[in-house]
KETI-9307 format. One record per residue: residue number from 1; residue in three letters; x, y, z of N, C-alpha, C, CB in turn. Coordinates in pm, 1 decimal, decimal comma. Glycine has a CB too. Example, Ala and Ser with C-alpha at 12.3 -4.5 7.8 and 13.67 -1.06 7.14 Angstrom:
// residues 2
r nr:1&rest:ALA&n.x:1319,0&n.y:-569,0&n.z:780,0&ca.x:1230,0&ca.y:-450,0&ca.z:780,0&c.x:1320,0&c.y:-330,0&c.z:780,0&cb.x:1130,8&cb.y:-447,3&cb.z:904,6
r nr:2&rest:SER&n.x:1285,0&n.y:-225,0&n.z:708,0&ca.x:1367,0&ca.y:-106,0&ca.z:714,0&c.x:1290,0&c.y:3,0&c.z:787,0&cb.x:1408,4&cb.y:-59,8&cb.z:572,5
This chain:
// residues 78
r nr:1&rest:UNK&n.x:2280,3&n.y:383,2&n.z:592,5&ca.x:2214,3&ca.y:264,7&ca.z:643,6&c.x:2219,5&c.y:157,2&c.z:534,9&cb.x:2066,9&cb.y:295,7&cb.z:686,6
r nr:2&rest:UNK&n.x:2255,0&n.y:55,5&n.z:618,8&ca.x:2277,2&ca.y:-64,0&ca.z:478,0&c.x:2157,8&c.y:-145,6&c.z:442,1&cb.x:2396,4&cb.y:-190,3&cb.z:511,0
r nr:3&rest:UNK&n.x:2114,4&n.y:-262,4&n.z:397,7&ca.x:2006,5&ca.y:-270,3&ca.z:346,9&c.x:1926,5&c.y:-353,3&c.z:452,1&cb.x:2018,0&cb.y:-319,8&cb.z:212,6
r nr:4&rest:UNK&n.x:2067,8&n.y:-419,3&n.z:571,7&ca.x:2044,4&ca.y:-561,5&ca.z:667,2&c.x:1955,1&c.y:-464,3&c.z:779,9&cb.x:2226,7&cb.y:-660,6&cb.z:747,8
r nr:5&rest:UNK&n.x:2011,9&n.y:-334,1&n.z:760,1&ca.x:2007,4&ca.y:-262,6&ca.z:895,3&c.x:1802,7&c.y:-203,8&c.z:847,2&cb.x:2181,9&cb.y:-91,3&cb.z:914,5
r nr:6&rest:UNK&n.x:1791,7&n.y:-190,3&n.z:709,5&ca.x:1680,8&ca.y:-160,3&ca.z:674,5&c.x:1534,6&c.y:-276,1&c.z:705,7&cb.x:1714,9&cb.y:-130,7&cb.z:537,4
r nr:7&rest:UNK&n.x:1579,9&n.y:-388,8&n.z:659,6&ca.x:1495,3&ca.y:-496,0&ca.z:718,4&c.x:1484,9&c.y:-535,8&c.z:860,7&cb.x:1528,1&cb.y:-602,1&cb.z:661,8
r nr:8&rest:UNK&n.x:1604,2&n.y:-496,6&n.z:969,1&ca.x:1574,3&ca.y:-512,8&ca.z:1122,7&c.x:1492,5&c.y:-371,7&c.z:1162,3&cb.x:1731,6&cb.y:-532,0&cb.z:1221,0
r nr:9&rest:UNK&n.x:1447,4&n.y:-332,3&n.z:1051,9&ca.x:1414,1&ca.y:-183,5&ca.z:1123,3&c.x:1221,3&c.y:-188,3&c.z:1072,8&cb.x:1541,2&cb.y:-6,4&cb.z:1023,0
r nr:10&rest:UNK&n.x:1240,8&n.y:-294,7&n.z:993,7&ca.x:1067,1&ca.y:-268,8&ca.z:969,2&c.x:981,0&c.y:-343,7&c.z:1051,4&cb.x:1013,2&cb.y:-309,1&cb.z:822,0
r nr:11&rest:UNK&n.x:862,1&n.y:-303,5&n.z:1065,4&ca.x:754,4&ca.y:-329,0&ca.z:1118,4&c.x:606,9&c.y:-347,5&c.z:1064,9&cb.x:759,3&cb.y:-254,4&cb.z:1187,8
r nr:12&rest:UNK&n.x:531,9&n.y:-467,6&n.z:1123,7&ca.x:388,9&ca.y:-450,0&ca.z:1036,7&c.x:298,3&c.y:-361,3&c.z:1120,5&cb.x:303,0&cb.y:-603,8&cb.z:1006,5
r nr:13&rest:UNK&n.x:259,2&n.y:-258,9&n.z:1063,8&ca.x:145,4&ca.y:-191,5&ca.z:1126,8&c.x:-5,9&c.y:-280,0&c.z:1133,3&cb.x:127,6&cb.y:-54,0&cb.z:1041,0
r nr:14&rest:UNK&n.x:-47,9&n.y:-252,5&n.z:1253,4&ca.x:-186,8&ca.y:-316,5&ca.z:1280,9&c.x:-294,3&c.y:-209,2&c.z:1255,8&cb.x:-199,6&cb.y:-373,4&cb.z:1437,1
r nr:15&rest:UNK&n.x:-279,9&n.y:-94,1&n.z:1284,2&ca.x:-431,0&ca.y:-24,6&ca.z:1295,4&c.x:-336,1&c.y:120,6&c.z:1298,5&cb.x:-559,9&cb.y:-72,6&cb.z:1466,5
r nr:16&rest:UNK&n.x:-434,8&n.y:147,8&n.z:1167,6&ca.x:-351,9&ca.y:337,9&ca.z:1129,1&c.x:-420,4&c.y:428,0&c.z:1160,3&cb.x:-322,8&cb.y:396,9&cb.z:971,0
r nr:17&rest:UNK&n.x:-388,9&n.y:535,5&n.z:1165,1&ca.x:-457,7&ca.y:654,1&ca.z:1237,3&c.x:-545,6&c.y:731,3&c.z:1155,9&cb.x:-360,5&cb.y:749,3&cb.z:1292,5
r nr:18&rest:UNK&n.x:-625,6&n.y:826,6&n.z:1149,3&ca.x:-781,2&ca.y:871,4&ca.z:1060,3&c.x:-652,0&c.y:926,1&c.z:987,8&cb.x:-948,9&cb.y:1000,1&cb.z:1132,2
r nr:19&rest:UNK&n.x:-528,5&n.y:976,2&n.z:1021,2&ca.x:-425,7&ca.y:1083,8&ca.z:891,4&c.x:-432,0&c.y:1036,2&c.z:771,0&cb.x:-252,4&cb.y:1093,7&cb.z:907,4
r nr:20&rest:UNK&n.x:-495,1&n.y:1096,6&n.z:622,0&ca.x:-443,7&ca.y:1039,8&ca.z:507,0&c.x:-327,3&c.y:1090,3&c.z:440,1&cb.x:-533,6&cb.y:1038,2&cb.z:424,2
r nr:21&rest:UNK&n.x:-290,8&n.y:1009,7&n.z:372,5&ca.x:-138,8&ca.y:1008,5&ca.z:313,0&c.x:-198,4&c.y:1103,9&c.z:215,6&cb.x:-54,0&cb.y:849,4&cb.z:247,9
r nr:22&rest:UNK&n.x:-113,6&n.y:1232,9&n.z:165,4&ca.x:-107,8&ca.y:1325,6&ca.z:103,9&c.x:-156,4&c.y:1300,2&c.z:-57,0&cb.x:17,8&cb.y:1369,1&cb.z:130,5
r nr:23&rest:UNK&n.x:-159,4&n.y:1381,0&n.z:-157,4&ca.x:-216,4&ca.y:1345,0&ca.z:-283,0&c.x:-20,9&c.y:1327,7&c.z:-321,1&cb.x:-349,7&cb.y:1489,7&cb.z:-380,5
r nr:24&rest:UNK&n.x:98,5&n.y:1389,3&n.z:-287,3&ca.x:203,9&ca.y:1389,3&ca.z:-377,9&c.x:254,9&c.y:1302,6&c.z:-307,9&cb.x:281,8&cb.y:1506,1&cb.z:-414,0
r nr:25&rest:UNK&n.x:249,2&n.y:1212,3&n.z:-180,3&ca.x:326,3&ca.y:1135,2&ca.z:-129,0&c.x:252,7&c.y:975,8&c.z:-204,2&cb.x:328,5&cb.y:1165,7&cb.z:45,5
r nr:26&rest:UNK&n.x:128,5&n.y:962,6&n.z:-253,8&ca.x:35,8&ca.y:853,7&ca.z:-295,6&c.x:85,5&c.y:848,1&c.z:-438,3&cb.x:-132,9&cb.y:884,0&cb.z:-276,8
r nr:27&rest:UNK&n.x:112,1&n.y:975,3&n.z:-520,7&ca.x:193,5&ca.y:986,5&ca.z:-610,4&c.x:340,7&c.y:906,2&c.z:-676,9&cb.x:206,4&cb.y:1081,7&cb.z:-577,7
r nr:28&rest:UNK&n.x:399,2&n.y:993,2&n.z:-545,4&ca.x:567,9&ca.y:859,9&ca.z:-490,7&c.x:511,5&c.y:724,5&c.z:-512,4&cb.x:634,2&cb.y:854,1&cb.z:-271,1
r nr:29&rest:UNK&n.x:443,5&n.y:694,1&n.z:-443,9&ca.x:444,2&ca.y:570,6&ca.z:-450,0&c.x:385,7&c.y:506,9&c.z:-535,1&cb.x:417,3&cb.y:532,3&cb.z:-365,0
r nr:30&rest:UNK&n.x:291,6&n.y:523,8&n.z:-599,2&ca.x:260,0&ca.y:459,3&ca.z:-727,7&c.x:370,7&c.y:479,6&c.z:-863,4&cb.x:116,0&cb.y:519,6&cb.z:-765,3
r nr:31&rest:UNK&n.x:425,8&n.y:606,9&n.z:-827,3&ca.x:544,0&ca.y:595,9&ca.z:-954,2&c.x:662,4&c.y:545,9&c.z:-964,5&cb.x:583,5&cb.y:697,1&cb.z:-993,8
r nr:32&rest:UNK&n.x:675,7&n.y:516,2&n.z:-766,6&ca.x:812,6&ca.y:404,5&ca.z:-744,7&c.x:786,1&c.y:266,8&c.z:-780,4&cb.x:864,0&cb.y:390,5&cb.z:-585,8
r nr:33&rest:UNK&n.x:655,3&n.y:239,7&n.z:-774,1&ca.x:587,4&ca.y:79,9&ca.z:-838,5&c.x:570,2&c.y:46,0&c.z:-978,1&cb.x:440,9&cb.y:56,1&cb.z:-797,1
r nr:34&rest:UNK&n.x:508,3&n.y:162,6&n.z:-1014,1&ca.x:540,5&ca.y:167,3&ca.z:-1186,2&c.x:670,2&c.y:109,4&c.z:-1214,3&cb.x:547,6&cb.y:326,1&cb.z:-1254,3
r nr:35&rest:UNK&n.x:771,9&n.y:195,4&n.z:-1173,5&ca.x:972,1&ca.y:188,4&ca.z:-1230,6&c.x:981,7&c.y:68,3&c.z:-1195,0&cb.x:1122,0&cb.y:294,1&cb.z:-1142,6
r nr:36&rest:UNK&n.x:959,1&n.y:-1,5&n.z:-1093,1&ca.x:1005,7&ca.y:-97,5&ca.z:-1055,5&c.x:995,3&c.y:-244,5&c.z:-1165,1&cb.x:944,4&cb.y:-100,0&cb.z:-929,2
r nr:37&rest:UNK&n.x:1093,4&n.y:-305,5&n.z:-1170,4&ca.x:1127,7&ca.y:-375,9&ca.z:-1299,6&c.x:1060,1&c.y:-513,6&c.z:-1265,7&cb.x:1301,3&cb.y:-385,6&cb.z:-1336,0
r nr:38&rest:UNK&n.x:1033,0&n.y:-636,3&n.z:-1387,5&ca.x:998,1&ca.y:-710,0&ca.z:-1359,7&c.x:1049,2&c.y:-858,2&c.z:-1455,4&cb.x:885,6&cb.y:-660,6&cb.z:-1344,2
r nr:39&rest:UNK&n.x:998,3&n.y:-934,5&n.z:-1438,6&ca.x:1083,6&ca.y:-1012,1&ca.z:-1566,4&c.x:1050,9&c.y:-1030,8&c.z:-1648,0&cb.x:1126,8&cb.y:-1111,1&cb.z:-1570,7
r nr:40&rest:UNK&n.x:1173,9&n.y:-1010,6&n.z:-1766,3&ca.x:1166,8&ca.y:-1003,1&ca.z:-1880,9&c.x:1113,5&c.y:-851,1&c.z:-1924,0&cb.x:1091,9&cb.y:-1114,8&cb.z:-1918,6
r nr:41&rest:UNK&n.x:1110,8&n.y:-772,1&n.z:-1823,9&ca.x:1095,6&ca.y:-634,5&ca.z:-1889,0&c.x:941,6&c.y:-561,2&c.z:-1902,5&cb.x:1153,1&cb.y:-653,3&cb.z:-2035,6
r nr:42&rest:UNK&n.x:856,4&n.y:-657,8&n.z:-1873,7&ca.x:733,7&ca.y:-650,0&ca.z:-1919,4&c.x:653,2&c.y:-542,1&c.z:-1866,7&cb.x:676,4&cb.y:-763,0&cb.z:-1900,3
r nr:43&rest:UNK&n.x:660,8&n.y:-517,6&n.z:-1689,7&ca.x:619,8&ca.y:-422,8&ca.z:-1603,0&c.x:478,3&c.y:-435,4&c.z:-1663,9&cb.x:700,3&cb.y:-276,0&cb.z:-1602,0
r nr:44&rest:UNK&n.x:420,4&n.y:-550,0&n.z:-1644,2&ca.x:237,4&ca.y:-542,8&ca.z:-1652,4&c.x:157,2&c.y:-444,2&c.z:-1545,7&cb.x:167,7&cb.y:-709,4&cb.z:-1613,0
r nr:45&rest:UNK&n.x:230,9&n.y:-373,8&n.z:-1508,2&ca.x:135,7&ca.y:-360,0&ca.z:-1323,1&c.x:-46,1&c.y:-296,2&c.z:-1342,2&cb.x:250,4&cb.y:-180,0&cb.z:-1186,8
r nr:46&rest:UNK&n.x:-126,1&n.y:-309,8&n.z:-1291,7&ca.x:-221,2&ca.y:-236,4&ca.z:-1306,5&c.x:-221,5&c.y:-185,8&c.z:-1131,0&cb.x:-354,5&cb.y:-319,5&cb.z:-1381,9
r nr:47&rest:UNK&n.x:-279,7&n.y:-70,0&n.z:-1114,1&ca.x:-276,6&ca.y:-66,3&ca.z:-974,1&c.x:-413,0&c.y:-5,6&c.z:-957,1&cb.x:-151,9&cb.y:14,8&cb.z:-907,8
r nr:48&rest:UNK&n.x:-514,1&n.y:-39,5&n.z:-823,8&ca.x:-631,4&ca.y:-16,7&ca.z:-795,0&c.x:-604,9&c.y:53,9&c.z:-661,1&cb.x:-718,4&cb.y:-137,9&cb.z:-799,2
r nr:49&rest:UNK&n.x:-678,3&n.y:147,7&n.z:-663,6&ca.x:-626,1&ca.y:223,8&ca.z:-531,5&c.x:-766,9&c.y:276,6&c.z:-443,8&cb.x:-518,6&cb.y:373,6&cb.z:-582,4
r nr:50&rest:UNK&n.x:-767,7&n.y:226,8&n.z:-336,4&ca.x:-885,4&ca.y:236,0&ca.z:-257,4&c.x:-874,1&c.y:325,3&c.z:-153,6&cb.x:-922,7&cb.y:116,6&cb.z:-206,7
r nr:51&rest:UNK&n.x:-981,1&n.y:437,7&n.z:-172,6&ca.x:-916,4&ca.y:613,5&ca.z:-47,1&c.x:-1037,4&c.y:600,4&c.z:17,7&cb.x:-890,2&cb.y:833,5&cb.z:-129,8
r nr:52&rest:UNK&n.x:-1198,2&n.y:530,0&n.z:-32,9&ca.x:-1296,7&ca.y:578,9&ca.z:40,0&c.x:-1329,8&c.y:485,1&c.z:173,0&cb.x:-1412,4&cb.y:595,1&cb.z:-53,8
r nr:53&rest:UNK&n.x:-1329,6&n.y:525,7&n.z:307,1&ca.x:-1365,6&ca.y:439,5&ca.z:364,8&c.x:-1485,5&c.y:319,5&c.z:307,7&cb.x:-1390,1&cb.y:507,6&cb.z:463,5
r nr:54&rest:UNK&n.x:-1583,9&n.y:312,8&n.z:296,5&ca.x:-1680,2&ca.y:207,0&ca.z:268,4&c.x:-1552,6&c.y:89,4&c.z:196,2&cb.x:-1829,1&cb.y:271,9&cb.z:146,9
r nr:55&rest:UNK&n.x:-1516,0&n.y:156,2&n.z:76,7&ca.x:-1476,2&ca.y:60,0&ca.z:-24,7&c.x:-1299,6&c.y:-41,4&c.z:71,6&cb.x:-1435,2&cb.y:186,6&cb.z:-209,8
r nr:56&rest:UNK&n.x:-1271,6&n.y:53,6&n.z:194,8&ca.x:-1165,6&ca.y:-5,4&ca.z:273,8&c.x:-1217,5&c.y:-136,8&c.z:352,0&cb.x:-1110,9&cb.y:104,3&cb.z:375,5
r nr:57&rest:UNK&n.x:-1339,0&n.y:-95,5&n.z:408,3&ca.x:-1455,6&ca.y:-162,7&ca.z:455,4&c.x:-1421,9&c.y:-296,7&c.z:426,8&cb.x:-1587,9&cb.y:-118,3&cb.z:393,4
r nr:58&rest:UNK&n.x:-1502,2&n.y:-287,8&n.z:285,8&ca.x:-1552,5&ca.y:-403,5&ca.z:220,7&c.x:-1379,6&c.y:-497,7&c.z:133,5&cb.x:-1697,5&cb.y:-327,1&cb.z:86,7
r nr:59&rest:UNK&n.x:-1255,9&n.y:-415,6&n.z:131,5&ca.x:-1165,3&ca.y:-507,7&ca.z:109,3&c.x:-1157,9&c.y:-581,4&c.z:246,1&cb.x:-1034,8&cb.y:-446,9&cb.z:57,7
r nr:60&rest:UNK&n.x:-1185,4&n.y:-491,6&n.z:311,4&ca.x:-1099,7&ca.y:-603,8&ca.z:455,2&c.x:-1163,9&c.y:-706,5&c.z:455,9&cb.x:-1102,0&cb.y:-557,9&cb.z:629,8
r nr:61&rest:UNK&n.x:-1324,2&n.y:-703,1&n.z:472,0&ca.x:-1329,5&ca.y:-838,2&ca.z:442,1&c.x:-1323,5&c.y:-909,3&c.z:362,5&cb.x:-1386,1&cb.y:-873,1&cb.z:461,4
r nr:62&rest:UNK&n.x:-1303,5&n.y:-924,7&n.z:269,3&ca.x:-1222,2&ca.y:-1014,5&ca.z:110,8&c.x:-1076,3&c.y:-1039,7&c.z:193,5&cb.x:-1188,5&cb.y:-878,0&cb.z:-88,4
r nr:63&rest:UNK&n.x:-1008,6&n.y:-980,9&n.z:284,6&ca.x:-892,0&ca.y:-996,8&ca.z:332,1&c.x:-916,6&c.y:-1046,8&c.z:484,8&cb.x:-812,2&cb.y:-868,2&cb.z:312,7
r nr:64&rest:UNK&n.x:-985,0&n.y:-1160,6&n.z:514,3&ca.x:-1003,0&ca.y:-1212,8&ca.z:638,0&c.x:-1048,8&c.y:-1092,9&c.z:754,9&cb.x:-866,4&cb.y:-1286,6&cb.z:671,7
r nr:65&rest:UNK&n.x:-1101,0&n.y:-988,0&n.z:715,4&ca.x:-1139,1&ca.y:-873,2&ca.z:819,0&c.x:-982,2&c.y:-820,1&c.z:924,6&cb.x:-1284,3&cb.y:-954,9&cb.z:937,5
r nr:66&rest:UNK&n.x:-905,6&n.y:-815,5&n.z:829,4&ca.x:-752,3&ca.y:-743,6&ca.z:874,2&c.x:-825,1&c.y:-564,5&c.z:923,0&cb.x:-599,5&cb.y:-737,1&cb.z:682,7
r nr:67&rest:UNK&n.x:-822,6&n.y:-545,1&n.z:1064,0&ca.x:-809,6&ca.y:-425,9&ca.z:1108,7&c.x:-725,5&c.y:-310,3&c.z:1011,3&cb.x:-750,1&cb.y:-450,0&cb.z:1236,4
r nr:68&rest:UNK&n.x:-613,3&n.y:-327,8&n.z:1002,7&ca.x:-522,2&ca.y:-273,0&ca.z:909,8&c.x:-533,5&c.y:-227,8&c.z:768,8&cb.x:-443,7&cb.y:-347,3&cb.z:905,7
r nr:69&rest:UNK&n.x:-663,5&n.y:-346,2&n.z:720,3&ca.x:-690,5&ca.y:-281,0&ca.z:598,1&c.x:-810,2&c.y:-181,1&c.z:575,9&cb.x:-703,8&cb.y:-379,7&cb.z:511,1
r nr:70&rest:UNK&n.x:-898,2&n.y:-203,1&n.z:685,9&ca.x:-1021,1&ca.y:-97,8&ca.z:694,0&c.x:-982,7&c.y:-2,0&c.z:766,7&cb.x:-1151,7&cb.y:-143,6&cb.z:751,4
r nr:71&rest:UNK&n.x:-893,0&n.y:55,1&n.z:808,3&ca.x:-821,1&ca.y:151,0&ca.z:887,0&c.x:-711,5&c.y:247,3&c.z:789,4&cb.x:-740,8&cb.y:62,3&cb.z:1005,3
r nr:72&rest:UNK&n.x:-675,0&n.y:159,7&n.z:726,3&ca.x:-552,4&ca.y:232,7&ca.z:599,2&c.x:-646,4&c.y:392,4&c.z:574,4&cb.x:-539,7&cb.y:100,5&cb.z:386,4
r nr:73&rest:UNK&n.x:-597,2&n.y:459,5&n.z:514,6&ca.x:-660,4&ca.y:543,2&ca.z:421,3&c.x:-655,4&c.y:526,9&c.z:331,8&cb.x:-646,5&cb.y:635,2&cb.z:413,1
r nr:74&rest:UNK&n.x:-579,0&n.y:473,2&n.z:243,3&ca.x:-546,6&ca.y:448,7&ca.z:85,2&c.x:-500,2&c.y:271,4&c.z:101,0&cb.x:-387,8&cb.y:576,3&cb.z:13,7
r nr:75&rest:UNK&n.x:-563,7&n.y:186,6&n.z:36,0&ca.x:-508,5&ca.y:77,3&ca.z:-6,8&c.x:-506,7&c.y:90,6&c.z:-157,0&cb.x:-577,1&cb.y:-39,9&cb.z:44,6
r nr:76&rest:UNK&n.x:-353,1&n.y:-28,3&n.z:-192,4&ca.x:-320,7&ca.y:26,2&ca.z:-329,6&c.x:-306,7&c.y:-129,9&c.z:-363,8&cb.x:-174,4&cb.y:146,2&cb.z:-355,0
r nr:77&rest:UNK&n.x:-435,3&n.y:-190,7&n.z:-452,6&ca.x:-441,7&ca.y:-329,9&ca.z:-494,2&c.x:-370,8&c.y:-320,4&c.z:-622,5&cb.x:-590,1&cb.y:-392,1&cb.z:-505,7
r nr:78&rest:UNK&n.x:-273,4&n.y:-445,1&n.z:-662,5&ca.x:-174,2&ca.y:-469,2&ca.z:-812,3&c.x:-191,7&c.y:-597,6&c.z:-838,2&cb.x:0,2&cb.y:-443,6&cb.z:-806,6
């Protein structure tokens, strides 16, 4: 799959299901964000990662009350 065929293929999710994303798949992904390069080399990232409902809660609204974000199981703030 080429990369054109990767961007006609995504989608924004609105509202996720009670399933949480695994402890080694939350893993992946914070260590694919880490690698990921930035300019000049610097890779400042800090990453904040939000699993408890309440605290999903209370981003959404800091985020205009997005369904999507009080529904996530894990939000991952950088």
């Amino acid at each position: 799959m080429n990369f054109k065929d990767l961007i006609l293929k995504r989608h924004a999710c609105k509202l996720f299901s009670d399933k949480k994303i695994n402890q080694n798949d939350l893993n992946f992904i914070l260590e694919s964000g880490i690698l990921t390069p930035s300019s000049y080399g610097l890779e400042p990232w800090k990453f904040i990662v939000f699993e408890k409902q309440e605290d999903n809660l209370n981003l959404s609204k800091l985020c205009f009350d997005q369904q999507n974000v009080a529904s996530a199981s894990h939000n991952i703030v950088f």
